[in-house]
C-alpha positions as YAML, in Angstrom:
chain: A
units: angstrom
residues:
- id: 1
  name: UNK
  ca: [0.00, 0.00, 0.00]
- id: 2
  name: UNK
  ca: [3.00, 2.50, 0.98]
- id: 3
  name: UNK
  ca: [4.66, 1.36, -2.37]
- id: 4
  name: UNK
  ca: [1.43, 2.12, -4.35]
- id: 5
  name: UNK
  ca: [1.07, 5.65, -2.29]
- id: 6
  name: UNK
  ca: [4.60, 6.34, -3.11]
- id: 7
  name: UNK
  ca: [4.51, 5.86, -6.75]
- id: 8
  name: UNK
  ca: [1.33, 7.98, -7.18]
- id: 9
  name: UNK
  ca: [2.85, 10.59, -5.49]
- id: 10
  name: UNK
  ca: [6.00, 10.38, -8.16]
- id: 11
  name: UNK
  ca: [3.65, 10.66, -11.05]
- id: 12
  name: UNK
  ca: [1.94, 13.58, -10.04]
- id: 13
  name: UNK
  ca: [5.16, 15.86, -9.43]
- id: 14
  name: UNK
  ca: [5.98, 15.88, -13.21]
- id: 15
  name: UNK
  ca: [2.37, 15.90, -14.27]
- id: 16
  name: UNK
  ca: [1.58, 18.85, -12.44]
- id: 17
  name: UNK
  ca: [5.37, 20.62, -13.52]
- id: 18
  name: UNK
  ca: [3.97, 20.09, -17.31]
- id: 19
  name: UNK
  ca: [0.74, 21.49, -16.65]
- id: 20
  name: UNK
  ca: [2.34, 24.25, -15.23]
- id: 21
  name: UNK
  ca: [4.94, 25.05, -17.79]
- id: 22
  name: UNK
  ca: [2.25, 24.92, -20.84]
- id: 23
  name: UNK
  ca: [-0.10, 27.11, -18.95]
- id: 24
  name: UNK
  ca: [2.99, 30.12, -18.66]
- id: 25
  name: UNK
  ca: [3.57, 29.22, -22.32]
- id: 26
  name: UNK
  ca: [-0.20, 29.87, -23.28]
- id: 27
  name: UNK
  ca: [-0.42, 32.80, -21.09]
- id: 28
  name: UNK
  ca: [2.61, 34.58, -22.41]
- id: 29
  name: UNK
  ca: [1.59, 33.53, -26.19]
- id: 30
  name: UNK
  ca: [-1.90, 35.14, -25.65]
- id: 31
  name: UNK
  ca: [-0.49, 38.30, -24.21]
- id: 32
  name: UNK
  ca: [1.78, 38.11, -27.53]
- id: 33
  name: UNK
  ca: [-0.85, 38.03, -29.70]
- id: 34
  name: UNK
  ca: [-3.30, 40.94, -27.53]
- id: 35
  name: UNK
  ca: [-0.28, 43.09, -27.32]
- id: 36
  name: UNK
  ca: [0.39, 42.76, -31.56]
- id: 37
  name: UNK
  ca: [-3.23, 43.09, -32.07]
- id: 38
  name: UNK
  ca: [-3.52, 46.74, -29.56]
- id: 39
  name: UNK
  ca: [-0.12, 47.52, -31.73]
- id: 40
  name: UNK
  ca: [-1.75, 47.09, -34.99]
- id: 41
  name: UNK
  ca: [-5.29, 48.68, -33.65]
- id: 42
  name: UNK
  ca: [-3.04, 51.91, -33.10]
- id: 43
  name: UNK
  ca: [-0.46, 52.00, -36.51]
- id: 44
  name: UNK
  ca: [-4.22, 51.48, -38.17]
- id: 45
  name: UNK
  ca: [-5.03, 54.68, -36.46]
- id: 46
  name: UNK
  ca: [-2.20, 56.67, -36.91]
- id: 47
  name: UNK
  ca: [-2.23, 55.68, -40.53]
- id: 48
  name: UNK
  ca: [-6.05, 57.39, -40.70]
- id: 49
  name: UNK
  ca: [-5.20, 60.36, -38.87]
- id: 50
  name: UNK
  ca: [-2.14, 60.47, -41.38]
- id: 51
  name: UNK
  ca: [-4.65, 60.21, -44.23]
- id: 52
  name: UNK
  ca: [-7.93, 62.23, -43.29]
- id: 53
  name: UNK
  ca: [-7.99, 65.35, -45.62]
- id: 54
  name: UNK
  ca: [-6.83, 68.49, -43.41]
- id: 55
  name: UNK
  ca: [-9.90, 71.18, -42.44]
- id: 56
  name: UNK
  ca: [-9.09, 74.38, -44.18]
- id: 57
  name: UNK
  ca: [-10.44, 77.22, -44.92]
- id: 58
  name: UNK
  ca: [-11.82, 77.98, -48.39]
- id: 59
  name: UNK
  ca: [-12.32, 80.35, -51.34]
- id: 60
  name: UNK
  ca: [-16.52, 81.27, -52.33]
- id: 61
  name: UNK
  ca: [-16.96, 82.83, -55.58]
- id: 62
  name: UNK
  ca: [-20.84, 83.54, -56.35]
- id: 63
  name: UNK
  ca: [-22.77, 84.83, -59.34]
- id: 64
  name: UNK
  ca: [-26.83, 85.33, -59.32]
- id: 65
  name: UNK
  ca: [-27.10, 84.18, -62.95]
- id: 66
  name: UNK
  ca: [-30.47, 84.30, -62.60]
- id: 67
  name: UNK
  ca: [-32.36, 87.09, -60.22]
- id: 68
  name: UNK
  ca: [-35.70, 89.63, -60.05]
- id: 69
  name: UNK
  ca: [-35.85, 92.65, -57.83]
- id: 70
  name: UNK
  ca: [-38.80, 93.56, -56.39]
- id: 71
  name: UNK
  ca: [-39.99, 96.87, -54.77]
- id: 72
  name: UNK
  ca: [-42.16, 95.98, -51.79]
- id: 73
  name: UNK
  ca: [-44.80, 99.02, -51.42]
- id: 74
  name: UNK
  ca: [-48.43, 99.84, -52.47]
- id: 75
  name: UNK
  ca: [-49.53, 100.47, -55.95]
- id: 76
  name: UNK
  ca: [-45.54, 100.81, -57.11]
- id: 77
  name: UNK
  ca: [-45.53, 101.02, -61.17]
- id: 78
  name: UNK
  ca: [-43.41, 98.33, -61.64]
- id: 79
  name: UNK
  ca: [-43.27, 95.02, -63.06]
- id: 80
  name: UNK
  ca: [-43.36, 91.79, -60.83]
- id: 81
  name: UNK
  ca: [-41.83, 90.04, -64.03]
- id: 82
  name: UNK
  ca: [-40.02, 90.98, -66.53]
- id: 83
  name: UNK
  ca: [-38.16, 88.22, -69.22]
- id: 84
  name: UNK
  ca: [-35.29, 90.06, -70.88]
- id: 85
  name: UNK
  ca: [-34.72, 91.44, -67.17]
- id: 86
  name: UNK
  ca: [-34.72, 88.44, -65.60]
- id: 87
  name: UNK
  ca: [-31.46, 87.43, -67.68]
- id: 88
  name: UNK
  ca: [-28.85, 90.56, -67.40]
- id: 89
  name: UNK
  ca: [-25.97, 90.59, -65.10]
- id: 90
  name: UNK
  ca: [-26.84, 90.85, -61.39]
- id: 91
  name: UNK
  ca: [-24.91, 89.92, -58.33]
- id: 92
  name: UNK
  ca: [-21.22, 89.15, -58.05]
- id: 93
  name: UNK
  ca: [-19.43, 88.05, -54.72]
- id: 94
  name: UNK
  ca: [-16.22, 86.85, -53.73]
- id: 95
  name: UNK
  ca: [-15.67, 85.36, -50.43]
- id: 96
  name: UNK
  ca: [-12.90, 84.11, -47.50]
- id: 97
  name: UNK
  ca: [-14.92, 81.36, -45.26]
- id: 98
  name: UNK
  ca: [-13.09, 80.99, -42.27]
- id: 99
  name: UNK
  ca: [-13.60, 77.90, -40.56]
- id: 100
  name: UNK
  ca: [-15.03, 77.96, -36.66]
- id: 101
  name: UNK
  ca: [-13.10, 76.13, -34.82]
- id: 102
  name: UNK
  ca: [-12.88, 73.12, -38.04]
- id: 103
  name: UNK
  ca: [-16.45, 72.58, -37.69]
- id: 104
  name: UNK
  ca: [-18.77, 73.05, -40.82]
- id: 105
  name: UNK
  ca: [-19.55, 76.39, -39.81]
- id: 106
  name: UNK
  ca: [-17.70, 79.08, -41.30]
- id: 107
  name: UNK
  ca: [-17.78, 82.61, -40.78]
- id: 108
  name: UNK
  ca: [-17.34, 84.32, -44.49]
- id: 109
  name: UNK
  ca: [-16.26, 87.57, -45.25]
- id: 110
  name: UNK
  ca: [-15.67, 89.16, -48.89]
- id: 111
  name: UNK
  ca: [-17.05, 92.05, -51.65]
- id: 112
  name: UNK
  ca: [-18.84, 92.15, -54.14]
- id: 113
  name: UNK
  ca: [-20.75, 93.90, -57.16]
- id: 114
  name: UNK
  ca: [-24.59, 94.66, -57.57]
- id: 115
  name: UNK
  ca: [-27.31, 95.80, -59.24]
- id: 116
  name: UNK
  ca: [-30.96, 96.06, -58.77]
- id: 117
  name: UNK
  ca: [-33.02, 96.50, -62.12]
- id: 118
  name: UNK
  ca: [-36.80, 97.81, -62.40]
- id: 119
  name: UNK
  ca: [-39.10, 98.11, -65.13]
- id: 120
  name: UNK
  ca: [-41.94, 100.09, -65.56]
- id: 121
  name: UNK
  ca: [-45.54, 99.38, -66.17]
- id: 122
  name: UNK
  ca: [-47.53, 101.53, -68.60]
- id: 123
  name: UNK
  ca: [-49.25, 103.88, -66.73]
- id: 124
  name: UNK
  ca: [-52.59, 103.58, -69.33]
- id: 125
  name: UNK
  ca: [-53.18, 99.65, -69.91]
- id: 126
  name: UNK
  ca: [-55.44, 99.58, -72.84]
- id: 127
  name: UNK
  ca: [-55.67, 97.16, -76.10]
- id: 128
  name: UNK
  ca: [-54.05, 99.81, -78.69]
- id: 129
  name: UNK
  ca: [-50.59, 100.49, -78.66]
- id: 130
  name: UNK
  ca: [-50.73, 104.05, -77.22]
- id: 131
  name: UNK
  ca: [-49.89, 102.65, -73.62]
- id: 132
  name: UNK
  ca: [-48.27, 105.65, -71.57]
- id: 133
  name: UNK
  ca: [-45.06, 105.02, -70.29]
- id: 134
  name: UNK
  ca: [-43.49, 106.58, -67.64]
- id: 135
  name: UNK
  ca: [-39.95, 107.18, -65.98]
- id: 136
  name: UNK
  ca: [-38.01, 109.15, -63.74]
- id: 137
  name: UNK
  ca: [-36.61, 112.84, -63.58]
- id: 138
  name: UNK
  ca: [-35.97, 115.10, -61.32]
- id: 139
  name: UNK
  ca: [-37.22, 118.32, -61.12]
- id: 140
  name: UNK
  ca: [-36.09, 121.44, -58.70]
- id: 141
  name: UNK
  ca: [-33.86, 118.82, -56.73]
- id: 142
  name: UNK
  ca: [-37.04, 116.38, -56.27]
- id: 143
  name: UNK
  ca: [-37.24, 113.46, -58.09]
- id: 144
  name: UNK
  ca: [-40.74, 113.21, -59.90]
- id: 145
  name: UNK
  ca: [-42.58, 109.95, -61.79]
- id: 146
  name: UNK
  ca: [-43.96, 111.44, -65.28]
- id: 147
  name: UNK
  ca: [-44.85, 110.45, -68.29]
- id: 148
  name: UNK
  ca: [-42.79, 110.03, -71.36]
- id: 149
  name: UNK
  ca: [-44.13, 112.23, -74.58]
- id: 150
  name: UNK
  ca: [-42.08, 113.78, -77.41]
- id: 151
  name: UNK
  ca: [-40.92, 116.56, -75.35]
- id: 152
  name: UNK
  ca: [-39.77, 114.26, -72.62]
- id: 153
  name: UNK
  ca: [-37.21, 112.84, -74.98]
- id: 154
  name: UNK
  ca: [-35.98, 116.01, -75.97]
- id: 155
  name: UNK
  ca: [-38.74, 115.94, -79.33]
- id: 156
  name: UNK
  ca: [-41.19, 118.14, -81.13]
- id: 157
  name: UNK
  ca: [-44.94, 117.48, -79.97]
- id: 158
  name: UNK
  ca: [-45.50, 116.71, -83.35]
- id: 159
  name: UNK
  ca: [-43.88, 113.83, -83.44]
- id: 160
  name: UNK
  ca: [-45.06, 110.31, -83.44]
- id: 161
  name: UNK
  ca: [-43.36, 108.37, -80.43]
- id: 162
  name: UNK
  ca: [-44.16, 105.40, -79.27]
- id: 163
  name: UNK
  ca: [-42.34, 104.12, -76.62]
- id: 164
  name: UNK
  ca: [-41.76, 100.27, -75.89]
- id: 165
  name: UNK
  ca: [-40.09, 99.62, -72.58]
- id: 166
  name: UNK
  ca: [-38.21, 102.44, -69.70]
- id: 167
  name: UNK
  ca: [-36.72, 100.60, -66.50]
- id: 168
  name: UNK
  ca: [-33.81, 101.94, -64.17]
- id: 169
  name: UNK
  ca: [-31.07, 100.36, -63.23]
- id: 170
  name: UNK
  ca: [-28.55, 100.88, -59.73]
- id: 171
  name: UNK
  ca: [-25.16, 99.60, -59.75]
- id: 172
  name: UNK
  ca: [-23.64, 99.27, -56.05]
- id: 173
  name: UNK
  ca: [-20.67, 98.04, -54.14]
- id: 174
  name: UNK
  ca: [-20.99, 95.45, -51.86]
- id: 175
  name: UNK
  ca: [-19.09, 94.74, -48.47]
- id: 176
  name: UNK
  ca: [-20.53, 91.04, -47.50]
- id: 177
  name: UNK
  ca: [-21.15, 88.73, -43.95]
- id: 178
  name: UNK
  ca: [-22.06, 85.46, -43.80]
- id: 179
  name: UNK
  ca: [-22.48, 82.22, -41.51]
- id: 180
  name: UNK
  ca: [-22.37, 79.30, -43.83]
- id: 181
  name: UNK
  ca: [-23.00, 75.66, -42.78]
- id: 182
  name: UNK
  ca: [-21.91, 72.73, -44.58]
- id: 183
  name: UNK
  ca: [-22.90, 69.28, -44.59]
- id: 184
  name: UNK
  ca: [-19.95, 67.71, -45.97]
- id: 185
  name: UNK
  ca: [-16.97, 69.05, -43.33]
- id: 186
  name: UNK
  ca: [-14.08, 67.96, -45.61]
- id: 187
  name: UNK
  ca: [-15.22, 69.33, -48.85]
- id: 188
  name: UNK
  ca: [-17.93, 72.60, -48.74]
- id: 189
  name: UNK
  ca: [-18.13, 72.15, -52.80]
- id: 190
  name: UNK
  ca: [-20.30, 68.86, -52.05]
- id: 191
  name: UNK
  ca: [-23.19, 68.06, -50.70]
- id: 192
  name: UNK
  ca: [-26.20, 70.35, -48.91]
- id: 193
  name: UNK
  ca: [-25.34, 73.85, -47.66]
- id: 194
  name: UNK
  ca: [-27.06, 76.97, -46.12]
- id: 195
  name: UNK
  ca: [-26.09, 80.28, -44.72]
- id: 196
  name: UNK
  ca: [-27.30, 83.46, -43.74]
- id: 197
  name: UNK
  ca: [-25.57, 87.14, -43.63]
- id: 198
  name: UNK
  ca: [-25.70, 90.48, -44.47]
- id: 199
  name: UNK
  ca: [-24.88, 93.17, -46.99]
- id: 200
  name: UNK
  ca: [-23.80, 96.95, -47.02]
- id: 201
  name: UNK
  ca: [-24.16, 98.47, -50.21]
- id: 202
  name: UNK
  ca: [-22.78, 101.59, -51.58]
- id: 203
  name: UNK
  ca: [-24.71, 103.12, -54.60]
- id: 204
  name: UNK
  ca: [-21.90, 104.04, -57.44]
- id: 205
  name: UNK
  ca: [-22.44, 108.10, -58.03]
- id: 206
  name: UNK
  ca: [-25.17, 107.14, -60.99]
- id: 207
  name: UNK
  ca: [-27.74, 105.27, -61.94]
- id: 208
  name: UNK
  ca: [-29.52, 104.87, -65.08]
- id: 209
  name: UNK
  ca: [-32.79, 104.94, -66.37]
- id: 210
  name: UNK
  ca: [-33.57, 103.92, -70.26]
- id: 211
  name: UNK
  ca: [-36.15, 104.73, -72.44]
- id: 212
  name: UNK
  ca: [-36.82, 102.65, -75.54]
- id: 213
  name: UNK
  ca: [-39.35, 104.03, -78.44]
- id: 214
  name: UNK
  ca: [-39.74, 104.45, -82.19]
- id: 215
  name: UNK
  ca: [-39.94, 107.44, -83.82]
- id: 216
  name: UNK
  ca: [-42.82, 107.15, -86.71]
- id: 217
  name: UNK
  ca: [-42.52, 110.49, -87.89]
- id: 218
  name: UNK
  ca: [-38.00, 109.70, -88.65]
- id: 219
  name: UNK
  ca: [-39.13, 106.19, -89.59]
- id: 220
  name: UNK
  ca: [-36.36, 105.45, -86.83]
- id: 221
  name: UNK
  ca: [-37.28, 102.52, -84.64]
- id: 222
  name: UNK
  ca: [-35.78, 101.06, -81.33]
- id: 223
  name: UNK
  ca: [-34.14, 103.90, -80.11]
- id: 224
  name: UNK
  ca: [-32.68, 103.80, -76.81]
- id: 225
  name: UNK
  ca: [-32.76, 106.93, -74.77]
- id: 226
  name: UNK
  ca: [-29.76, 106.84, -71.16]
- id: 227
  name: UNK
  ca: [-29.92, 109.28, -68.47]
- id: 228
  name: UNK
  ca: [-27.72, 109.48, -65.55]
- id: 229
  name: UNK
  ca: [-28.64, 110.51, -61.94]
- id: 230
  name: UNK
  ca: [-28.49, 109.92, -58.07]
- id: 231
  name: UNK
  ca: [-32.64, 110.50, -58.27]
- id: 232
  name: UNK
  ca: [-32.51, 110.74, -54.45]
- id: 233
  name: UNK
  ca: [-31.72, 107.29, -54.05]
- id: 234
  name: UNK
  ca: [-29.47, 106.45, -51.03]
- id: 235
  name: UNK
  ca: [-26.31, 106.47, -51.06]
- id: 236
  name: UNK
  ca: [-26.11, 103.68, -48.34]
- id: 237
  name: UNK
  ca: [-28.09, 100.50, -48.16]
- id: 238
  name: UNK
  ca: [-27.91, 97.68, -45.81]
- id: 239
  name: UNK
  ca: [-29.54, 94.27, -46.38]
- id: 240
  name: UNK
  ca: [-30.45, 90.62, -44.77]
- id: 241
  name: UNK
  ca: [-30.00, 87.92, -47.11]
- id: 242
  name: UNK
  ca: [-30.10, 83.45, -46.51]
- id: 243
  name: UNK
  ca: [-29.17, 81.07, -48.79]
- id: 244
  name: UNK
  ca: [-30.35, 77.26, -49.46]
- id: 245
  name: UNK
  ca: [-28.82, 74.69, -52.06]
- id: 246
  name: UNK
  ca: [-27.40, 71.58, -53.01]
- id: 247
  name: UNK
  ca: [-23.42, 71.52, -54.35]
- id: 248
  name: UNK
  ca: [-22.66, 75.15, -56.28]
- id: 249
  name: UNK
  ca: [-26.41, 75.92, -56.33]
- id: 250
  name: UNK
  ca: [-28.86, 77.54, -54.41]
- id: 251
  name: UNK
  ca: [-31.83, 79.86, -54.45]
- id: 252
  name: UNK
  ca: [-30.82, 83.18, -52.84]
- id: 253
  name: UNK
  ca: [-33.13, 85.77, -51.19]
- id: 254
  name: UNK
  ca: [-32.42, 89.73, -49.60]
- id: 255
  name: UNK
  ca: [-34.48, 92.87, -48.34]
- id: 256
  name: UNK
  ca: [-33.37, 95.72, -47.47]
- id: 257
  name: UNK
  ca: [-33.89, 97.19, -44.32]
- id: 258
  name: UNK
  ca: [-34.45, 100.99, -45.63]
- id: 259
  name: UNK
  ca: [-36.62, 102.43, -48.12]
- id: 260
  name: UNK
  ca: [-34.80, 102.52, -51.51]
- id: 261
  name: UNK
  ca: [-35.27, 107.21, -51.90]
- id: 262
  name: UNK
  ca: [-34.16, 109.42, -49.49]
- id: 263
  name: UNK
  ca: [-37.21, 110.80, -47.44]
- id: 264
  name: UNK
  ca: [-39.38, 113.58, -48.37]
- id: 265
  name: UNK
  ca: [-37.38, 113.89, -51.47]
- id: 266
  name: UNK
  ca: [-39.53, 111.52, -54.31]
- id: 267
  name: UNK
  ca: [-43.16, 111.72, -55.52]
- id: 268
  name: UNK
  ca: [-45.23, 109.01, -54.68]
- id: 269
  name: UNK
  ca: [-45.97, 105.68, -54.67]
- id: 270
  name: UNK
  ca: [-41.89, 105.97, -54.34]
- id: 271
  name: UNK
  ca: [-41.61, 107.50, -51.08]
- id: 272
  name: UNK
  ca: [-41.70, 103.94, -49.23]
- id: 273
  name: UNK
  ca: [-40.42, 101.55, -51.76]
- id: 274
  name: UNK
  ca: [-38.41, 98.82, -49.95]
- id: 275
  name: UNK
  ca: [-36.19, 96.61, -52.26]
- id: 276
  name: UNK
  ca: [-36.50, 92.91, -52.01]
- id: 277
  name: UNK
  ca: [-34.59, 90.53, -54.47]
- id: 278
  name: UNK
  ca: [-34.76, 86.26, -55.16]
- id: 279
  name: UNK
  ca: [-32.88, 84.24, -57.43]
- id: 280
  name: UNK
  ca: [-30.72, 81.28, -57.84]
- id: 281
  name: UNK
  ca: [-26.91, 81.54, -57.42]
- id: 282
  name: UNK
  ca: [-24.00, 79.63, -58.91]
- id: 283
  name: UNK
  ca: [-20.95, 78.80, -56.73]
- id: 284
  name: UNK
  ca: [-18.00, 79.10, -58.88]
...
């Protein structure tokens, strides 16, 4: 029985010295392999880092290819819509969009170039084609809304005009602000976008109103007739404008916060004419 105790006990000891040796060799393989894997987790990550584009700031370059200007007010004479006017050069802006803290937010700042084009309605609506047309002048330092005749355009009365369009047009300078948001953080070109801001305008010295008629009695037709003037309009002009789109477009919309004539210096309905403006933009 002691013999049979003894050898048991002589087994074990190198049984148990095995077990013992290929446990430390599993252990310190499978901290081997958890410590390559954390290593490899990390160069993966550096590697990304290393690779994500960087979060810069960016150029905007706009253009309002398409755009109608509205004057907000009661019984204004001009038109809500107008085709050939809808097409002409309008809005130009060039932009810096600093980023906020690399977040798709910027904060844009930049100038630009402007104009804001009306034209008239007939002041007589009636089936021949003797419609009265009127446009702007100023008289004894007061800007007045009268009709064109003969004499208007510098004529005899006994002349056959008839005239076929008048609108006015004001150029301005533009000093812009904006807070854009984009949806795609790495690339601001992509993807939807939105952003609202201001505008201070500064009317250039002149602007221009332009009269087009035919002459019956010359046999001369589509002559254009430009005058220059401030016509009390202000020289200052600050507006709110926002901004939706997809990509490099987006409808754009602005009104200004001040009537478009200097007070107490225009006939009426002009006296409280507020500019507003809508179009779609092109990001360039």
């Amino acid at each position: 029985m002691k013999k049979k105790i003894l050898l048991s006990l002589l087994l074990s000891i190198p049984l148990s010295v095995t077990h013992s040796i290929f446990a430390s060799v599993e252990s310190s393989v499978s901290s081997n392999e958890l410590n390559g894997q954390v290593d490899h987790q990390d160069q993966a990550l550096d590697d990304l880092e290393k690779y994500l584009p960087p979060i810069e700031n960016y150029v905007v370059f706009t253009s309002d290819f398409l755009k109608l200007d509205y004057l907000l007010g009661k019984d204004l004479p001009v038109k809500k819509f107008d085709f050939a006017n809808l097409f002409r050069f309008k809005n130009i802006g060039f932009l810096y969009a600093i980023r906020i803290k690399q977040s798709r937010f910027a904060c844009c700042l930049g100038v630009g170039a402007s104009n804001l084009g009306y034209v008239f309605n007939p002041r007589d609506k009636n089936k021949s084609d003797n419609n009265i047309y009127s446009s702007l002048k100023i008289k004894s330092k007061f800007t007045k809304y009268e009709a064109i005749t003969a004499k208007y355009l510098g004529l005899d009365d006994t002349d056959e005009v008839k005239v076929t369009k008048s609108c006015l047009t004001i150029p301005y300078i533009d000093f812009l602000l904006r807070f854009r948001f984009n949806s795609v953080l790495d690339d601001p070109k992509r993807g939807f976008y939105c952003w609202v801001g201001g505008k201070c305008g500064f009317r250039l010295h002149h602007a221009t109103t332009q009269i087009m008629y035919d002459c019956g009695a010359n046999g001369e037709r589509g002559i254009s007739l430009v005058r220059t003037g401030t016509y009390n309009i202000k020289p200052v002009s600050w507006w709110l404008q926002g901004s939706i789109g997809f990509s490099r477009f987006g409808i754009v919309a602005g009104y200004s916060l001040s009537p478009l004539f200097q007070k107490n210096k225009v006939d009426t309905p002009f006296d409280s004419a507020n500019p507003f403006s809508i179009g779609i933009s092109l990001d360039l």
